[in-house]
C-alpha positions, -999 to +999 in steps of 0.1 A: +181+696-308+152+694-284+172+705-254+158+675-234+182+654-208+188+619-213+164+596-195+169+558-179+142+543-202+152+557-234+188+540-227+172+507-215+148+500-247+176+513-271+200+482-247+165+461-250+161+466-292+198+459-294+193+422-271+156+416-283+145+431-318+123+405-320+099+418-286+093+455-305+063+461-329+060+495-345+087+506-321+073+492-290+072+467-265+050+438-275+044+425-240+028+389-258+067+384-281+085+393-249+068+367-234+073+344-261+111+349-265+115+350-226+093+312-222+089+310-187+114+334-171+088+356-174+065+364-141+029+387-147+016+371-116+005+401-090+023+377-058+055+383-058+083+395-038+087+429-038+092+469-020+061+487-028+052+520-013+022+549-018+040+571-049+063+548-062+052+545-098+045+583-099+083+583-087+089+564-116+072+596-138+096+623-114+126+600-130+119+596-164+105+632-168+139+653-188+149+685-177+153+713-197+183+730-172+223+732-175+248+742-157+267+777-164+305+778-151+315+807-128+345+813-130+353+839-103+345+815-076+359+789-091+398+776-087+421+774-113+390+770-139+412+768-168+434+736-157+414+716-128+395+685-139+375+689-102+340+702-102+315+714-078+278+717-090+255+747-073+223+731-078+192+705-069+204+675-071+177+656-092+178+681-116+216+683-119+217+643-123+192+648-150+218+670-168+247+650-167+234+617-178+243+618-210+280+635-207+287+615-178+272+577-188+289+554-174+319+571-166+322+575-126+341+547-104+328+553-068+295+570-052+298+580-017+266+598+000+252+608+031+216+615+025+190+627+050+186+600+078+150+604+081+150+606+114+118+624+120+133+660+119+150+658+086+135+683+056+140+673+020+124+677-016+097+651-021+060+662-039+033+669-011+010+652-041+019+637-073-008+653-092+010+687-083+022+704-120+061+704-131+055+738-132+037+738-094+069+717-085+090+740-102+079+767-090+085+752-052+115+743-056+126+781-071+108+796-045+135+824-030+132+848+001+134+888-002+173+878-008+172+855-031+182+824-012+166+791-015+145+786+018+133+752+035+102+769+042+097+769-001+114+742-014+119+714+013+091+698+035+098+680+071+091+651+072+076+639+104+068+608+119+033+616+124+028+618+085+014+592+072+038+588+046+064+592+067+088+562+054+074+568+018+080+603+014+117+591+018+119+568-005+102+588-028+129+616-028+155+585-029+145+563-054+146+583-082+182+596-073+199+564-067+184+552-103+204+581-124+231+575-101+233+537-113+238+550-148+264+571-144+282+544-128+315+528-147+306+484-150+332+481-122+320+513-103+308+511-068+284+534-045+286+535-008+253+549+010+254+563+044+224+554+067+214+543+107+182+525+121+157+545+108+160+537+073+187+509+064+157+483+064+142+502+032+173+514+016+186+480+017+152+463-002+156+495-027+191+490-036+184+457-039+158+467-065+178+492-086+214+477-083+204+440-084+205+418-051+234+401-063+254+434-063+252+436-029+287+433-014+285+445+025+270+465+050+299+486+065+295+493+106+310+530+114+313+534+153+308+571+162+326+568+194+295+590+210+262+585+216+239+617+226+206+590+225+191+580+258+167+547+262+172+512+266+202+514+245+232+539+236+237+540+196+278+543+191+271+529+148+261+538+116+260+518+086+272+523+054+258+502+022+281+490-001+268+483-041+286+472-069+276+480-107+289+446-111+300+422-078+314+400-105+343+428-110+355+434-073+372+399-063+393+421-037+396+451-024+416+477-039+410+454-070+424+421-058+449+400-069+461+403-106+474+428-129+466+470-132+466+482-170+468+518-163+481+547-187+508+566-176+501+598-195+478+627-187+464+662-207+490+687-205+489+714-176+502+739-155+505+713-126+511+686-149+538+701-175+552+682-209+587+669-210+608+647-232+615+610-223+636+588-243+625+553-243+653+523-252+650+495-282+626+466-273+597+486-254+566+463-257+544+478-287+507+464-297+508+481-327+503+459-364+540+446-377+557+479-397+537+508-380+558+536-379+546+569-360+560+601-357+549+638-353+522+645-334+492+620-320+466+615-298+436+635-285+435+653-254+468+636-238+490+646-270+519+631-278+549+645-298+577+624-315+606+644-308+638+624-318+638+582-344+604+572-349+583+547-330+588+518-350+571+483-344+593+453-350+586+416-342+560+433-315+587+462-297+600+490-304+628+491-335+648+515-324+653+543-290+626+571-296+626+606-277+587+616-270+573+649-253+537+644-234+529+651-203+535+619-181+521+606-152+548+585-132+582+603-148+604+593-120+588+558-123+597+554-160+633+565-148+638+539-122+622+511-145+643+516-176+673+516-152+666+480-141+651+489-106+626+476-091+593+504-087+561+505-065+539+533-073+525+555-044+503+529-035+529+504-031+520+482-057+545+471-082+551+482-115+555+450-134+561+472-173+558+504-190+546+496-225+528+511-258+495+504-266+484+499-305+479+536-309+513+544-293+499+554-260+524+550-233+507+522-207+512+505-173+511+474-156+514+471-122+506+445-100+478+450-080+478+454-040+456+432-019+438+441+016+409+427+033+390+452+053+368+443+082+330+451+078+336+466+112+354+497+101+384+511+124+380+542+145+386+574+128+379+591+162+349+607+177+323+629+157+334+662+177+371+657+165+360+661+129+335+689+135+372+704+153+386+698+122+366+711+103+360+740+126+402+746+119+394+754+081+377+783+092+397+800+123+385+770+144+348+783+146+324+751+142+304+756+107+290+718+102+279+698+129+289+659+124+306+660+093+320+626+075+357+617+090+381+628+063+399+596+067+374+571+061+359+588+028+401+585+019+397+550+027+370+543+004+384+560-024+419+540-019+401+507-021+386+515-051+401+542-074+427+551-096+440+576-106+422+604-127+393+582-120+358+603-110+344+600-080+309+619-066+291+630-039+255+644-047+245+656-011+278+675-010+272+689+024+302+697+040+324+688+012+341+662+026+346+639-003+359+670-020+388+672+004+393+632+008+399+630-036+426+660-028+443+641-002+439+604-010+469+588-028+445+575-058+447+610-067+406+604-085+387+639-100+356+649-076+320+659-086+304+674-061+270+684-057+253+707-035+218+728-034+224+767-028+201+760+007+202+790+028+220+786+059+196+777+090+198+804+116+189+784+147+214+765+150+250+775+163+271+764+136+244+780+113+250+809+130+283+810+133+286+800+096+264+837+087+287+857+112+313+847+087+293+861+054+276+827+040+246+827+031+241+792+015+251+754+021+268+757-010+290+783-005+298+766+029+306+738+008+327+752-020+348+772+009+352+741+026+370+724-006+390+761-010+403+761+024+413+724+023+435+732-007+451+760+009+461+739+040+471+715+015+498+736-004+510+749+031+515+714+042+550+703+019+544+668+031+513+666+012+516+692-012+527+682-049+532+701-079+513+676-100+483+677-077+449+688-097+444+718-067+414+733-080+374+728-089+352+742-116+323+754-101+290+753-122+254+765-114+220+748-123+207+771-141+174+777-165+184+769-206+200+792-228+167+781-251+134+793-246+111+762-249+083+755-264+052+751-246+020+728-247-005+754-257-047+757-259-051+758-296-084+780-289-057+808-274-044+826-302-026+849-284-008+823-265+000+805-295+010+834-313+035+844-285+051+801-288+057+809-326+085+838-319+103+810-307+110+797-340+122+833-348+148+835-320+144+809-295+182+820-274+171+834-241+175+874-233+196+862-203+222+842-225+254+843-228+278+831-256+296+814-233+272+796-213+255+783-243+290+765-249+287+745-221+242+736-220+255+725-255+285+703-253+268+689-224+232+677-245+259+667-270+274+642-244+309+660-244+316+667-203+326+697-181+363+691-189+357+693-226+384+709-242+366+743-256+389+768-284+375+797-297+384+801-330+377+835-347+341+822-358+337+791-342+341+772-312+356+741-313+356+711-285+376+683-279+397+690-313+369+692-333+349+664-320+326+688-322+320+727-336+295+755-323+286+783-348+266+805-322+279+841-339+275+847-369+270+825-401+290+827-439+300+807-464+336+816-459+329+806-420+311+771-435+338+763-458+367+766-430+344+752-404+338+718-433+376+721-436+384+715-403+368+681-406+349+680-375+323+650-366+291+671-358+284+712-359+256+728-341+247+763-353+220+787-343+191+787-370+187+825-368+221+830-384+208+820-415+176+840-412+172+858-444+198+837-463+178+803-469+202+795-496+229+795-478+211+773-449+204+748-479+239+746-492+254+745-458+232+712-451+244+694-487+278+706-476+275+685-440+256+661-459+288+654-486+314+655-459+297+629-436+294+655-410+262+657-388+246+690-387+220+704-364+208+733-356+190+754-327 
């Protein structure tokens, strides 16, 4: 493993080979066969209609460049690690979108973020120079005071509209962003972009670029209901842009007329307990003509055949069957197989509970239709959500203008499900944190936020280091912790079943040292990048948090089931197997007998016993398992 993050352009060629074999030669691009496969679709004319700005192809180079970072779990500040599916990521948020591209591909239903306005006074990350080193770069954006907080005086730069850069500084911190965001997007995902005057006009020709024109679906109008600008004109509004992955997906809002295949069972937890349900003869099964199941099935959301058998007859179900999982909508199922008619929380109809091929208990419901106005309704005046805010914490104002609760809840209702992932990558205040916690959807959050040390000047700031913060982050995180108190004190919202709890991670520096481009004239120096291949775990490792930097460059995410075995760790049921202890042939042959799909081992367990490295590779080799090692 090179312990490189998953970049946009290796994902497009490998899509482009797949579509186009025909345009490669030797493995790339042959510009001349593209254009002879693509006839005249193709434009290399230099006139043509387009967003250009000083640094946007060395933003490009920001984009594709990997990271080497993770992101380490800690658990004390985290709540209810072991059983929550919510996260919240302390970290730079570039970086931390570099890490979960390949774990999180494709996978999250709705982006909500409220970036930096550019306004003149705003400070972000953005390179004063391209030509500055990753390691320069690096080394900014690391930079810590005597405390060891992150300071805007290091890391961020104001941006000022007497740079001459002013608007492409912006879109240079942007850009790159919104393009990992894209790929993490599910095909029927959406991302909503909070903006005002200063920047919509560029934001709107970028998204354009990176989302596709034709996946443009509206340009939301949020009145503030207070104005503190003076001039010609008093500005009440803000706007909010509104992408699809794919327009051709969304016909309505909260997904239009037609039918909701959802499933109706989730992973086993404390909040969400198994229980037996006995379904009746004649439940609809897609399963091949004779297939009987019984014992146990299914991956994460097990299922146990408790009493008959599920039996497929003539496309249903032979004969009543007791099963033990832990289901979503119970009391639904209940009322159904009585006869009565059901709406979900919702509203929406349940039209059938039925089993899938693999005897995975499904819904269909029908699905509700609204049509909101582009002209979104008041959710009151930016002071009462600062006061409720302020009410989290002893009503003492810690965030000045945060998001209203209520319309973050909206967006999510119009366009998640449940268990679906929603995120917010300029956390801030947390507020889509609290709005997945309360919104009927019931979605998983993933919020990230950069450990930015609190500004002083401010009174909020200050009031928010009276208190004992020191960063954003842990502003944020509190945030999220206090909401879920209020929450469980408030029975009209409170539910057992509710997922009341986040994972918090840190960006962190790899578990791996990594190698290093060096002068072949310094011996030294070259020496010193050979011990590498000796022991290349870092001296700050743990065992633990090499766990998750490697289920996470495997692709497996932050929910991952993780065992530990007596000499292995295993995820996801064996999906896949770390050997990170120590090494045996006893240890290989129960590791091969657990039948796993790929093991990762640390290459110094085998130092001194090359024989059995070799025997341990034919062993992989013979049992079709793939077999790497670090």
């Amino acid at each position: 493993m090179d312990g490189l993050s998953q970049t946009p352009e290796q994902d497009k060629i490998n899509a482009l080979r797949q579509i186009l074999p025909e345009a490669f030669s030797e493995g790339k691009i042959d510009w001349e066969k593209l254009k002879a496969t693509l006839g005249e679709n193709v434009n290399f004319s230099n006139e043509r209609y387009v967003l250009n700005w000083a640094g946007k192809s060395d933003a490009f180079k920001v984009l594709q460049t990997p990271t080497t970072k993770t992101l380490i779990p800690d658990k004390e500040k985290s709540i209810n690690f072991d059983e929550t599916e919510n996260i919240f990521i302390e970290g730079e948020n570039l970086e931390v979108l570099k890490v979960l591209q390949k774990s999180y591909f494709g996978k999250v239903k709705m982006i909500s973020i409220d970036p930096p306005y550019n306004t003149g006074n705003d400070s972000f990350i953005y390179p004063d120079k391209f030509s500055e080193t990753k390691a320069e770069y690096e080394k900014r954006v690391g930079d810590k005071d005597e405390e060891g907080y992150m300071t805007k005086d290091g890391m961020f730069k104001k941006n000022s509209k007497e740079n001459g850069q002013y608007h492409s500084n912006w879109l240079n911190m942007m850009m790159p962003r919104l393009y990992l965001a894209k790929n993490l997007l599910k095909q029927e995902g959406v991302i909503l972009v909070s903006i005002d005057d200063y920047e919509v006009h560029n934001l709107r020709l970028m998204m354009n670029e990176i989302f596709g024109e034709e996946n443009f679906i509206c340009q939301l109008i949020w009145n503030k209901q207070h104005s503190q600008q003076q001039g010609l004109f008093k500005k009440y509004h803000e706007y909010i842009l509104l992408y699809a992955k794919n327009e051709t997906l969304h016909t309505n809002i909260s997904g239009g007329d037609g039918i909701i295949d959802a499933g109706a069972l989730k992973k086993v937890s404390r909040g969400n307990p198994e229980s037996t349900f006995t379904f009746p003869v004649g439940v609809r099964f897609e399963a091949p003509e004779g297939t009987k199941i019984e014992g146990t099935f299914g991956d994460a959301e097990k299922v146990t055949v408790v009493d008959g058998a599920l039996i497929c007859e003539n496309g249903k179900t032979k004969e009543s069957v007791t099963l033990s999982a832990g289901w979503t909508q119970k009391d639904q199922m209940t009322q159904y197989f009585l006869g009565k008619e059901v709406l979900d929380t919702k509203g929406q109809k349940v039209v059938e509970f039925y089993f899938n091929s693999k005897g995975k208990l499904k819904c269909l419901k029908e699905r509700s239709k609204i049509t909101p106005s582009t002209i979104l309704p008041e959710y009151g005046m930016v002071s009462s959500q600062t006061a409720y805010v302020a009410s989290l914490f002893g009503n003492t104002p810690v965030f000045d203008n945060p998001k209203p609760i209520k319309m973050i809840i909206d967006f999510i209702d119009w366009f998640c499900e449940e268990n679906d992932i929603v995120l917010d990558f300029f956390g801030g205040s947390g507020t889509l944190g609290e709005a997945a916690l309360q919104s009927k959807s019931k979605p998983k959050f993933i919020v990230v936020q950069l450990d930015e040390k609190i500004d002083d000047s401010s009174e909020s700031g200050k009031n928010a280091i009276k208190l004992g913060f020191n960063t954003i982050s842990e502003l944020s995180a509190s945030r999220i912790s206090r909401a879920i108190q209020k929450i469980k004190a408030d029975n009209s919202l409170f539910q057992e079943s509710n997922d009341l709890g986040f994972k918090l991670l840190k960006l962190k520096d790899s578990n791996f040292k990594q190698w290093q481009q060096i002068d072949g004239k310094d011996a030294i120096a070259l020496a010193e990048q050979m011990k590498l291949f000796v022991d290349p775990v870092s001296e700050s490792a743990t065992i633990e948090n090499m766990v998750y930097e490697l289920l996470l460059k495997s692709g497996k995410n932050i929910n991952s089931k993780i065992e530990k075995k007596q000499n292995y760790f295993s995820i996801n049921e064996n999906e896949l197997v770390l050997i990170l202890e120590k090494a045996s042939q006893e240890i290989i042959d129960e590791v091969i007998g657990s039948k796993p799909n790929k093991v990762i081992a640390l290459d110094k367990l085998f130092k001194g016993n090359d024989q059995l490295k070799t025997n341990t590779v034919l062993q992989m080799k013979d049992a079709s398992i793939e077999f790497k090692t670090i």
